[in-house]
LUMBA-739783 format. One record per atom (N, C-alpha, C): residue number from 1; residue in three letters; atom name; x, y, z. Coordinates in steps of 0.1 Angstrom, whole numbers, padded with zeros to 4 digits. Example, Ala and Ser with C-alpha at 12.3 -4.5 7.8 and 13.67 -1.06 7.14 Angstrom:
LUMBA-739783
   doba   paro   zamar      px      py      pz
      1    ALA       N    0132   -0057    0078
      1    ALA      CA    0123   -0045    0078
      1    ALA       C    0132   -0033    0078
      2    SER       N    0128   -0022    0071
      2    SER      CA    0137   -0011    0071
      2    SER       C    0129    0000    0079
***
This chain:
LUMBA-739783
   doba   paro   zamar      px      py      pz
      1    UNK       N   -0383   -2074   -1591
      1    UNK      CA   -0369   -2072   -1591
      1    UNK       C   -0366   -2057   -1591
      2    UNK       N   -0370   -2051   -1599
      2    UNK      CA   -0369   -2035   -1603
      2    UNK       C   -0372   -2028   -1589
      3    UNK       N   -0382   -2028   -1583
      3    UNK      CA   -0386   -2027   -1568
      3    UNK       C   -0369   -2026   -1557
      4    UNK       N   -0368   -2039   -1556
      4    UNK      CA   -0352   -2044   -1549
      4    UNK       C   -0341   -2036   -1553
      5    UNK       N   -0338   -2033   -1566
      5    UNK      CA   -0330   -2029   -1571
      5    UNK       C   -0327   -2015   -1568
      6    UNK       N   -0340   -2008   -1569
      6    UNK      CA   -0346   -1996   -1567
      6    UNK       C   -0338   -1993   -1553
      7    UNK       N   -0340   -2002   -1540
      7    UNK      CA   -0337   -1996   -1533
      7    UNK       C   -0323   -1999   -1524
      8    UNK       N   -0315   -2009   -1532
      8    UNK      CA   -0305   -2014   -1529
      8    UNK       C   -0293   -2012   -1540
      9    UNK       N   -0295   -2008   -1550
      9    UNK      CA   -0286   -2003   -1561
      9    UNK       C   -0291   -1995   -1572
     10    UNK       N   -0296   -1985   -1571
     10    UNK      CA   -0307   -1974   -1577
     10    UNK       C   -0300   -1975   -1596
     11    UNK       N   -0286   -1975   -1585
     11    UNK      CA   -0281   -1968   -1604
     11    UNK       C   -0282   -1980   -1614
     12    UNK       N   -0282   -1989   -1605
     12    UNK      CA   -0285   -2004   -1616
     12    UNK       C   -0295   -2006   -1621
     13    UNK       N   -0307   -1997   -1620
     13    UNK      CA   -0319   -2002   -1626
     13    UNK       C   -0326   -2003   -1640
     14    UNK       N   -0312   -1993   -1645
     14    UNK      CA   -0320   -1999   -1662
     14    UNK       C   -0312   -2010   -1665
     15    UNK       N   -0305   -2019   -1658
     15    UNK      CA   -0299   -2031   -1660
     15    UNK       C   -0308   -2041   -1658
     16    UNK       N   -0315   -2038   -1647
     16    UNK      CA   -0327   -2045   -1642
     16    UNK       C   -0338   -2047   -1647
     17    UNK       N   -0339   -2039   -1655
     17    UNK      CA   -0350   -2036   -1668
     17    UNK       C   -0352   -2044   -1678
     18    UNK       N   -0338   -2045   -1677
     18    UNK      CA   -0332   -2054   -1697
     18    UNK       C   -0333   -2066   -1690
     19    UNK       N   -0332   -2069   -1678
     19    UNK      CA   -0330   -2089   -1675
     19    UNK       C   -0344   -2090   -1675
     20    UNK       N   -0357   -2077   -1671
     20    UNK      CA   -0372   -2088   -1670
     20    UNK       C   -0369   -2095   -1680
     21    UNK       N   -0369   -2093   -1694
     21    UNK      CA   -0379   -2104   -1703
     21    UNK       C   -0368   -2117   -1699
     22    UNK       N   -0362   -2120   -1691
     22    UNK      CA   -0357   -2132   -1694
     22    UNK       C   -0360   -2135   -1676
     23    UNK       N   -0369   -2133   -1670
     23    UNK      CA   -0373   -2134   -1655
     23    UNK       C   -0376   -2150   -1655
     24    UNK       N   -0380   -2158   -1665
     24    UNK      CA   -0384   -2172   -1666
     24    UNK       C   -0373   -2180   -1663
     25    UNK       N   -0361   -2175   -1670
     25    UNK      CA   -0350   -2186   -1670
     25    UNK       C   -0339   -2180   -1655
     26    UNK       N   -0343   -2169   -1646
     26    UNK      CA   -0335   -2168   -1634
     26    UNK       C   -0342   -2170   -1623
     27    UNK       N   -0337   -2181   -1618
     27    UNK      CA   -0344   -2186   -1605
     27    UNK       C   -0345   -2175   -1594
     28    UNK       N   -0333   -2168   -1592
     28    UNK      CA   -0334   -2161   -1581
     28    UNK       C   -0325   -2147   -1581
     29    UNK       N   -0326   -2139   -1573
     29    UNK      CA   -0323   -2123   -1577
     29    UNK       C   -0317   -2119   -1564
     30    UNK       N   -0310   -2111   -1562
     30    UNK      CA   -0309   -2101   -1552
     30    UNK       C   -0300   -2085   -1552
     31    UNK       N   -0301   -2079   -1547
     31    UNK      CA   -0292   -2063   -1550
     31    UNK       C   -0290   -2061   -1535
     32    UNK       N   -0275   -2053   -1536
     32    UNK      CA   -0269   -2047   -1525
     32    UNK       C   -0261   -2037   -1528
     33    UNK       N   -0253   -2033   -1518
     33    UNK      CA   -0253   -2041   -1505
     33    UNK       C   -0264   -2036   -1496
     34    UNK       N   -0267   -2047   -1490
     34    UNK      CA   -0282   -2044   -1481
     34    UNK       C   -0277   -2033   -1465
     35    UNK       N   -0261   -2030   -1466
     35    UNK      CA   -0258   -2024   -1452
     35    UNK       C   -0262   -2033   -1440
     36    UNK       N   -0259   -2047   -1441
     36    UNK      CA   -0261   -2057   -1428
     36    UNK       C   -0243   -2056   -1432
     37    UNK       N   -0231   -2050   -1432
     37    UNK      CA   -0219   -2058   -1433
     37    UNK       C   -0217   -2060   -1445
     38    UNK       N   -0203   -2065   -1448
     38    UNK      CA   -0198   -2071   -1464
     38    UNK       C   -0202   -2080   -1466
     39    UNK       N   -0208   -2079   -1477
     39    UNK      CA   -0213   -2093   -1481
     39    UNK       C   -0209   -2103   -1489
     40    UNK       N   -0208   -2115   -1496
     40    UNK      CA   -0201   -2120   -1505
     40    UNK       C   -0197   -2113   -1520
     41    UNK       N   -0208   -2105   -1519
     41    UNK      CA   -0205   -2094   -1532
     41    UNK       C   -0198   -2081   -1532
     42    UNK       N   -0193   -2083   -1523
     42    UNK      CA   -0191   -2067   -1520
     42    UNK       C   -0195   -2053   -1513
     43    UNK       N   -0192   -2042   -1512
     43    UNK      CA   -0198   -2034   -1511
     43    UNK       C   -0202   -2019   -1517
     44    UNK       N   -0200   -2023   -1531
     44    UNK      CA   -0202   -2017   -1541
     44    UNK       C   -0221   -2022   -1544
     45    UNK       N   -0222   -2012   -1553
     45    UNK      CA   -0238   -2018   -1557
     45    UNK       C   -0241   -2028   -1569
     46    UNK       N   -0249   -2038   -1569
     46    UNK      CA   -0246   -2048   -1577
     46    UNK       C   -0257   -2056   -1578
     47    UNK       N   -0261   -2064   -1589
     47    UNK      CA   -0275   -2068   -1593
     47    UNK       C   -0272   -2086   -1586
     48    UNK       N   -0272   -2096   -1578
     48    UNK      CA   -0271   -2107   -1578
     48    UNK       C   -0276   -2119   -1585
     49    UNK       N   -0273   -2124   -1599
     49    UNK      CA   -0288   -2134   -1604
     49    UNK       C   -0285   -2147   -1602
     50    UNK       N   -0294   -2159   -1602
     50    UNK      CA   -0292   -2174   -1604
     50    UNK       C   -0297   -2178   -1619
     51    UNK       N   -0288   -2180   -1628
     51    UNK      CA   -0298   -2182   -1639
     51    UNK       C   -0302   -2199   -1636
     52    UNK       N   -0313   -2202   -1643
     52    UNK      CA   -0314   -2216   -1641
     52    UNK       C   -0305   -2225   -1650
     53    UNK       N   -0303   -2234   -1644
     53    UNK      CA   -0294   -2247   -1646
     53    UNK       C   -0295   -2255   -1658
     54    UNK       N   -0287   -2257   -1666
     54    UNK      CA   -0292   -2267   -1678
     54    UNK       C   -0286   -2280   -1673
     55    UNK       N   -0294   -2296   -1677
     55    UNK      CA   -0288   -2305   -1677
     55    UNK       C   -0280   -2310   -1660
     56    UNK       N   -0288   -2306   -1652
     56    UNK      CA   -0282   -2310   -1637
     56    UNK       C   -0266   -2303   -1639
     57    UNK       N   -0264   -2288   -1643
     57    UNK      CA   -0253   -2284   -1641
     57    UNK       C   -0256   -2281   -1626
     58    UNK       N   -0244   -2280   -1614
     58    UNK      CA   -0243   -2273   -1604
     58    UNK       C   -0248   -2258   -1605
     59    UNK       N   -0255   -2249   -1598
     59    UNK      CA   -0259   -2235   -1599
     59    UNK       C   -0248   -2223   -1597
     60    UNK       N   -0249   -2217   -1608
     60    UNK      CA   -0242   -2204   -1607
     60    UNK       C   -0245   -2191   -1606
     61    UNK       N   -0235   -2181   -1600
     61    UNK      CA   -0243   -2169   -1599
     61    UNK       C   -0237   -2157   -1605
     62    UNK       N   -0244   -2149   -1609
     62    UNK      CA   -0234   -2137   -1617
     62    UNK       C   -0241   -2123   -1609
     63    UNK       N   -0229   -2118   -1602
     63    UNK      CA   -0231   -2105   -1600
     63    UNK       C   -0226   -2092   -1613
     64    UNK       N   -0236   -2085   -1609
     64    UNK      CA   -0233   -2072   -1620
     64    UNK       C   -0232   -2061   -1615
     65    UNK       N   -0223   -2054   -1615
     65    UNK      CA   -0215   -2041   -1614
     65    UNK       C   -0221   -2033   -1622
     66    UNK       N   -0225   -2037   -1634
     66    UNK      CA   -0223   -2025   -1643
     66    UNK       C   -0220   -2035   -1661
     67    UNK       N   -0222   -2022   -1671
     67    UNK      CA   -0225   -2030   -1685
     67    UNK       C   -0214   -2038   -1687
     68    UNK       N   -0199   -2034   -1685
     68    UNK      CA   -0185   -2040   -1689
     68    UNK       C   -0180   -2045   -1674
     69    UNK       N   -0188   -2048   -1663
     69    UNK      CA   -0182   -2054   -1650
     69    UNK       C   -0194   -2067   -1645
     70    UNK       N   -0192   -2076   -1653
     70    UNK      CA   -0198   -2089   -1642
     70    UNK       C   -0192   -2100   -1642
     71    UNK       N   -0195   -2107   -1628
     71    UNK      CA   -0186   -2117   -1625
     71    UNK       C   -0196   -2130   -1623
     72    UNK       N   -0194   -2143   -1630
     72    UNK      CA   -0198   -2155   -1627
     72    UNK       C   -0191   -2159   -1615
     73    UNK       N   -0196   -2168   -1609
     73    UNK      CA   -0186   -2172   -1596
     73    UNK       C   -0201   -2188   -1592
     74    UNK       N   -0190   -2196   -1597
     74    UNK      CA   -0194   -2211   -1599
     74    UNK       C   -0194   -2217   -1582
     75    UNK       N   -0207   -2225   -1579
     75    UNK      CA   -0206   -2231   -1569
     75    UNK       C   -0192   -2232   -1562
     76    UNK       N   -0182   -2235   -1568
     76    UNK      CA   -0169   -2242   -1564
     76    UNK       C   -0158   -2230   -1564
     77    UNK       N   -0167   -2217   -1563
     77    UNK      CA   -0159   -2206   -1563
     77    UNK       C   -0147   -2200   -1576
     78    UNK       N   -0151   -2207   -1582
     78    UNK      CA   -0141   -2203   -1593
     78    UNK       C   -0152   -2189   -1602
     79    UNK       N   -0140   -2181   -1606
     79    UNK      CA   -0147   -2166   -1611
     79    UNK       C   -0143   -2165   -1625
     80    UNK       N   -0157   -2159   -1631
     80    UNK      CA   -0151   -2155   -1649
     80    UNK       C   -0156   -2146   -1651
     81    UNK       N   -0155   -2136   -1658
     81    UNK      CA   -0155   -2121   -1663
     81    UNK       C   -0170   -2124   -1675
     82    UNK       N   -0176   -2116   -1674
     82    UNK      CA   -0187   -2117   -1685
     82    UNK       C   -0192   -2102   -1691
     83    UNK       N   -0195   -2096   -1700
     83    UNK      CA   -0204   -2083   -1699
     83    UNK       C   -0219   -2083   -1700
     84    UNK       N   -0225   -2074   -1692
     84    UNK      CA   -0235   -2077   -1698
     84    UNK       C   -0246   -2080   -1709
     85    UNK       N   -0236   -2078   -1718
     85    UNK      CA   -0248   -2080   -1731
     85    UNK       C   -0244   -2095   -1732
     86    UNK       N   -0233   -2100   -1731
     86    UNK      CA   -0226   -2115   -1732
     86    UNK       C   -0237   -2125   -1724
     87    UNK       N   -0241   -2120   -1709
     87    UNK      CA   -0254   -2123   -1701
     87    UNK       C   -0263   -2121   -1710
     88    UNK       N   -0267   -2112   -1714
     88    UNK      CA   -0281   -2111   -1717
     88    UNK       C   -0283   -2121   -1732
     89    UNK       N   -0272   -2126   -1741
     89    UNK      CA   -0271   -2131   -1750
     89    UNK       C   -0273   -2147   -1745
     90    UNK       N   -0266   -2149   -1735
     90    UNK      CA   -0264   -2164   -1728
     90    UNK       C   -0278   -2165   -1719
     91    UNK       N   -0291   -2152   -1719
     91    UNK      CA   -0303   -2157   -1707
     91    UNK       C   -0314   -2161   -1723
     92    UNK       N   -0308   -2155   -1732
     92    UNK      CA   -0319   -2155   -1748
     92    UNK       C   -0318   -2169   -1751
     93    UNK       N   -0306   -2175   -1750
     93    UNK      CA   -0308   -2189   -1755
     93    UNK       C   -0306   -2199   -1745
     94    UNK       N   -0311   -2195   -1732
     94    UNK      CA   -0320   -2206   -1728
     94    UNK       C   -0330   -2211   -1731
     95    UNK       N   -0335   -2229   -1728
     95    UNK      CA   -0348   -2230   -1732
     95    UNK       C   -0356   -2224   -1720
     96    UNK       N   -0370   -2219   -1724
     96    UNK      CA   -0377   -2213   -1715
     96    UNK       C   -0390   -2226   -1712
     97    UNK       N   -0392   -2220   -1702
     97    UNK      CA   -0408   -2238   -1697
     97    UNK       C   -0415   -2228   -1703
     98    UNK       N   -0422   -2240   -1702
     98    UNK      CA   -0441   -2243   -1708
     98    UNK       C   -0446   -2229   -1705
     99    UNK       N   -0447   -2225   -1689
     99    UNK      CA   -0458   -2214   -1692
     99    UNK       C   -0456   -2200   -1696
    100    UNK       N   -0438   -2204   -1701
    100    UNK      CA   -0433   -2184   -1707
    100    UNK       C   -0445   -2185   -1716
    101    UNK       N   -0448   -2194   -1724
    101    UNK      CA   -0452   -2192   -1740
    101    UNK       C   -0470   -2190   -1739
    102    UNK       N   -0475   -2192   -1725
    102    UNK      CA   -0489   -2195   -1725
    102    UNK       C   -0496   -2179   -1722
    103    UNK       N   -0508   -2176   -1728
    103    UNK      CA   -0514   -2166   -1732
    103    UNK       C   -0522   -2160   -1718
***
């Protein structure tokens, strides 16, 4: 992730830093803008994550701007305001699988 980030949103990267330890519970990542056009995120620079799903919820995604700017935005398009420590609090108590814990 740190790599991607590096070269798609530089200034974001000690944000990117603080989400590894929680790499188990986010399916999927991305940083922009990649300069293909506006993207669904914008075109400001911004971390994109999927965290994984509890309980057959539908998947959501939180882009990150920045410590006091991120935005959830639910399958069904509806948006909510989050910060990131509020993220980073909500990736801690996920359950994590089997092989976070294995040596």
């Amino acid at each position: 992730m740190i790599d991607h980030v590096q070269k798609y949103a530089p200034g974001l990267v000690s944000l990117a830093e603080r989400l590894e330890p929680h790499d188990c519970v986010i399916c999927s990542y991305s940083a922009g803008p990649q300069g293909c056009g506006d993207g669904a995120w914008g075109d400001v620079p911004h971390i994109v994550i999927q965290p994984e799903s509890l309980y057959g919820e539908d998947p959501c995604f939180v882009a990150i701007y920045g410590e006091q700017n991120c935005i959830i935005r639910s399958q069904y398009g509806e948006e909510y305001s989050i910060t990131f420590q509020g993220l980073l609090d909500y990736l801690a108590q996920l359950p994590r699988p089997l092989w976070s814990f294995a040596e």
